[in-house]
N, C-alpha and C positions, 0 to 999 in steps of 0.2 A: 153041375151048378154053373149057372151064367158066370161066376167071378173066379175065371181059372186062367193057369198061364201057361196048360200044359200044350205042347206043340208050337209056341211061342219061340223058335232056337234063336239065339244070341251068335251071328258069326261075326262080328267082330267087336275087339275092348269098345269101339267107341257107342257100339249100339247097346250094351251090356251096360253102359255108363248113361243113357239118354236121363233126362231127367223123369219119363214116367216111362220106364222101361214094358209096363204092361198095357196093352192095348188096349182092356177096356179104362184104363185111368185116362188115356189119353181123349176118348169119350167121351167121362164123366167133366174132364175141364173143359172141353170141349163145350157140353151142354151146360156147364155152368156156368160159363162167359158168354153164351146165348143168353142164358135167363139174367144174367145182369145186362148186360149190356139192350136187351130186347122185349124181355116178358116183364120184368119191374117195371120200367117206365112207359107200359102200355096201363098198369093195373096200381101202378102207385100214385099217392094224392102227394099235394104240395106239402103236407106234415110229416106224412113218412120220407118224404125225400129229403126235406130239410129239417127236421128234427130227430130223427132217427139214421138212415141212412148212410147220409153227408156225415155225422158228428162221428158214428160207427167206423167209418171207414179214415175218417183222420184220425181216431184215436187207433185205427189197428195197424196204420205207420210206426204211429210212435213206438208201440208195444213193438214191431216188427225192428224197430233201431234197436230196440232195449234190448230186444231175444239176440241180437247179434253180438251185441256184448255181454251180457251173464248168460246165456243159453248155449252159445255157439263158444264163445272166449273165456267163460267162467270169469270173469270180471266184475262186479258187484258194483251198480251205482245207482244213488240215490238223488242226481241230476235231472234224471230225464226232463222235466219241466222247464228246469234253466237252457237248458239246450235247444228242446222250445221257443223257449223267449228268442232268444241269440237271433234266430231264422226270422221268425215274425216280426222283430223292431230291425234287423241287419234289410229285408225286403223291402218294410215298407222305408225305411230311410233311403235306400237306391232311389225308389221311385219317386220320393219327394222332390231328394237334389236332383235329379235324369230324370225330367217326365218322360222322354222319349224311349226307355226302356220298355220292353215287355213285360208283361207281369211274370211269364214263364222263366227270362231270363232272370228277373228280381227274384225269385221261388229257388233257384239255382244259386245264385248270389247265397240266400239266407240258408242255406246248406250246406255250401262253401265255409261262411262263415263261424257256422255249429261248428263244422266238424273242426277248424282250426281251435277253435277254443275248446272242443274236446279233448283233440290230442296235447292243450296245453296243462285241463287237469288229469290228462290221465296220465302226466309223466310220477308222479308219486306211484303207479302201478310197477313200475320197472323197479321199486323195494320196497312195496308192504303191499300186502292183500288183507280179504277177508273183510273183516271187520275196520280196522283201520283205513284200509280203498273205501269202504261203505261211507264214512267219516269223513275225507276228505272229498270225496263227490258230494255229500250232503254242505259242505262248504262253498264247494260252486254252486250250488242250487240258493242258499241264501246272497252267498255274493252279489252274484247277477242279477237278482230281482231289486236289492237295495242299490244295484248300479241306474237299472233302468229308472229307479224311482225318485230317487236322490239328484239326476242329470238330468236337465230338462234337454239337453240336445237333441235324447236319444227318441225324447216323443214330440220334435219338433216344436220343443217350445208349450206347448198345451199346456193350458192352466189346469185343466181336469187331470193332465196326466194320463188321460185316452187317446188310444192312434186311431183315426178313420182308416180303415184300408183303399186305395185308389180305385176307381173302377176298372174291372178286366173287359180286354176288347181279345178276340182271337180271330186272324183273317177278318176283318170287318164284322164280327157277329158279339153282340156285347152278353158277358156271362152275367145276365144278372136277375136269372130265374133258378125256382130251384131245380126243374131238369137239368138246363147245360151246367149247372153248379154239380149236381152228380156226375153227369158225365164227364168234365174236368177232372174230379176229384179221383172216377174211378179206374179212369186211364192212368193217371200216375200212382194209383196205389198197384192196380195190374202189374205195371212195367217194373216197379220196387221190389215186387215179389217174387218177381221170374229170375230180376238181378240178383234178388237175396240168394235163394234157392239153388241157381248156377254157380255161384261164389261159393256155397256150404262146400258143395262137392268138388271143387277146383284145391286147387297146393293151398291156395291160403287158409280155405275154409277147412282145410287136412289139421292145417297148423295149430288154428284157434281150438279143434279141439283135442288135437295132444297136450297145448298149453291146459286147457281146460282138464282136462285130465289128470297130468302130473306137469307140469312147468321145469323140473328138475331132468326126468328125463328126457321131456324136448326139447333141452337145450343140449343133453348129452347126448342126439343124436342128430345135431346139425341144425336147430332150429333157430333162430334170430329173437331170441324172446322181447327184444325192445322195438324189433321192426313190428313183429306181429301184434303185440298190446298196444302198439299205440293206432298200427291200422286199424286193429276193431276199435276204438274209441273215435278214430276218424269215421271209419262205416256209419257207425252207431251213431253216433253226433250228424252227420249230415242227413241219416234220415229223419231223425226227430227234430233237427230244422226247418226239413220240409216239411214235416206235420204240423210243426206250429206256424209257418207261412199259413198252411191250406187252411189252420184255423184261426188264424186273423181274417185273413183273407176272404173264406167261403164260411165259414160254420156263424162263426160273431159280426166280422163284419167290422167289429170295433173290439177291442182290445187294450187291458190294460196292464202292468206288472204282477198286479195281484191275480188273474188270469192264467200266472204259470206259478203256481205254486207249493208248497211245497206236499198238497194235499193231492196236487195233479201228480205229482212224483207217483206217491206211494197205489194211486191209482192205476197209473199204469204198470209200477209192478207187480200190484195182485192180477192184472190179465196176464202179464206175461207165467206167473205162477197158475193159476188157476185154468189157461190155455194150455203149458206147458211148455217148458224148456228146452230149447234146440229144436225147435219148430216151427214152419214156417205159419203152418197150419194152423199153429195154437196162438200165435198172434189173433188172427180172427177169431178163434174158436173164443178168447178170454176177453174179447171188444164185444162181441152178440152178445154172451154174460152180463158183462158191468153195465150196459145198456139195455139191453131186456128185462134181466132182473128186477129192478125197481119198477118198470112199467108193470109189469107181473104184479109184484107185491102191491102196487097200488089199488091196481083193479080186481084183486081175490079183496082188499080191504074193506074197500067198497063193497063190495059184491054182497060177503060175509058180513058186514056191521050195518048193508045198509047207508053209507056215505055217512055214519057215526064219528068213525075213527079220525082222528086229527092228522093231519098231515106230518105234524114234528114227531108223533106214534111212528109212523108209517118208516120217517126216516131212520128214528131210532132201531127198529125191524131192521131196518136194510141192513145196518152195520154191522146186527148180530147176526142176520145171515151170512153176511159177507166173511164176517173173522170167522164161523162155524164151515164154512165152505171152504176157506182156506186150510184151516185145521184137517180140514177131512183128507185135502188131497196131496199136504203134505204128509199123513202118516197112510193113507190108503194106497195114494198113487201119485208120488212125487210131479211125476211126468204130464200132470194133469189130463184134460179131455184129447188132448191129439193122441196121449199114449191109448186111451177109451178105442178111441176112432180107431186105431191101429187095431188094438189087439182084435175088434172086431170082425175090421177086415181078413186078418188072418184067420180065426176064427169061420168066417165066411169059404175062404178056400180051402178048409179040410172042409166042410161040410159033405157028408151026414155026420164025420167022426173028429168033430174041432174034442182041441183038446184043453 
């Protein structure tokens, strides 16, 4: 079979250790950073790029900060949206007071800024978990929205309470179609991913998951339990900072507190569930879902009724797929679709005699 790794010899730890240590995976991304970066945007229209797309790939940051923190750190938080906010009102505020900034550097700023007010709630991690951590990150996540809402500073005065985002300029070429908006988007989701993924396997990402494991005994084998929880809250925070820049920024355009709330929370952590856990993979794998899905349901509704069925139908569907989907793969296949993806793979390299 094509998908083997026999005569593949590993002579040294560091080649044994590459990030896709099998040659055809090296390939597969290979080819598949072709077809995004080359085949989509020769065959994609302006709807799929800017309403699918674009929206897909900033909501598979956020999932991708999340999974760093409950996937990889076993840390539990019902933030992710506030964290959000932080980045997209910390950005565009730079670039109101500094117009002379870049949007890139303001994008960096509002990541910075996440992740300091992550590590500021996640210091309650260093004595309660579980359920309790889930509680007091659900407190940041209300906090911060009735911060942003309540101060007019933070949206520069607006009587609406809505931020415009500024306009991006890179090297003299203005981002303000939906191709260069994909290609912005997709370059920094790329590089997020590589850095995710390199860090899994590095001492820190060792660490996050002996904590995630037992906490008790990574700390009775030299572990820094307060250094490591709070760097994954810092990880984790500055990338769903940067998600909610790219979606102030690229997706909306305009933005407003309600925008990050606490229904975007629980949103992204049914992908990071439904993706799976401690994957990089399953970030995307559970962003194509919550965005596919309903386009799906919509158009069999249609299709089936006829354009009968009412829209508020359609949405009530969605929820009971979604909670029946969730159900499933928390007692089927905790690990959700990355573990799928995996087992197949393996699967594939015993082939004729997978087991």
């Amino acid at each position: 079979m094509f998908y083997r790794e026999a005569g593949q010899f590993k002579t040294s730890y560091k080649k044994d250790q590459a990030i896709l240590p099998i040659f055809q995976d090296k390939i597969a991304m290979v080819a598949m950073l072709l077809f995004c970066f080359i085949v989509i945007p020769l065959f994609a229209n302006d709807y799929w790029l800017a309403s699918i797309l674009v929206p897909f790939l900033a909501l598979s940051l956020a999932a991708l900060g999340l999974n760093v923190l409950t996937g990889y750190a076993g840390q539990i938080s019902l933030g992710t949206a506030a964290f959000m906010a932080v980045g997209a009102f910390a950005s565009f505020n730079l670039q109101v007071r500094i117009p002379e900034i870049p949007f890139l550097v303001a994008f960096l700023w509002g990541g910075l800024c996440a992740a300091g007010v992550g590590i500021l709630f996640g210091l309650p991690s260093l004595r309660i978990k579980g359920f309790y951590l889930a509680v007091a990150t659900l407190a940041a996540q209300f906090f911060i929205e009735w911060l942003f809402t309540h101060f007019d500073w933070f949206t520069n005065y607006s009587t609406s309470g809505v931020i415009t985002a500024p306009p991006m300029t890179l090297l003299g070429f203005a981002i303000d179609n939906p191709l260069s908006k994909y290609f912005l988007v997709l370059s920094i989701v790329v590089i997020c991913a590589f850095f995710v993924r390199n860090l899994a396997r590095s001492e820190i990402g060792r660490a996050w998951m002996a904590v995630r494991d037992m906490d008790i005994a990574a700390e009775a084998i030299g572990i820094n339990l307060m250094k490591t929880k709070l760097l994954a809250f810092g990880v984790s925070s500055f990338l769903c900072g940067l998600a909610g820049a790219l979606w102030a920024y690229v997706v909306l355009g305009t933005v407003e507190p309600q925008a990050f709330d606490i229904a975007r929370s629980f949103e992204i952590l049914f992908m990071v569930v439904i993706g799976g856990l401690g994957s990089v993979s399953g970030a995307f794998l559970g962003a194509g879902f919550m965005i596919l899905l309903p386009i799906l349901l919509n158009n069999l509704g249609s299709l089936i009724t006829g354009g009968t069925i009412s829209t508020e139908t359609i949405a009530h569907i969605e929820y009971m797929v979604f909670g029946a989907f969730i159900i499933f793969f928390l007692i089927v296949e905790p690990n959700g679709l990355a573990r799928l993806w995996q087992i197949g793979k393996e699967k594939l390299r015993l082939w004729p005699f997978p087991y």
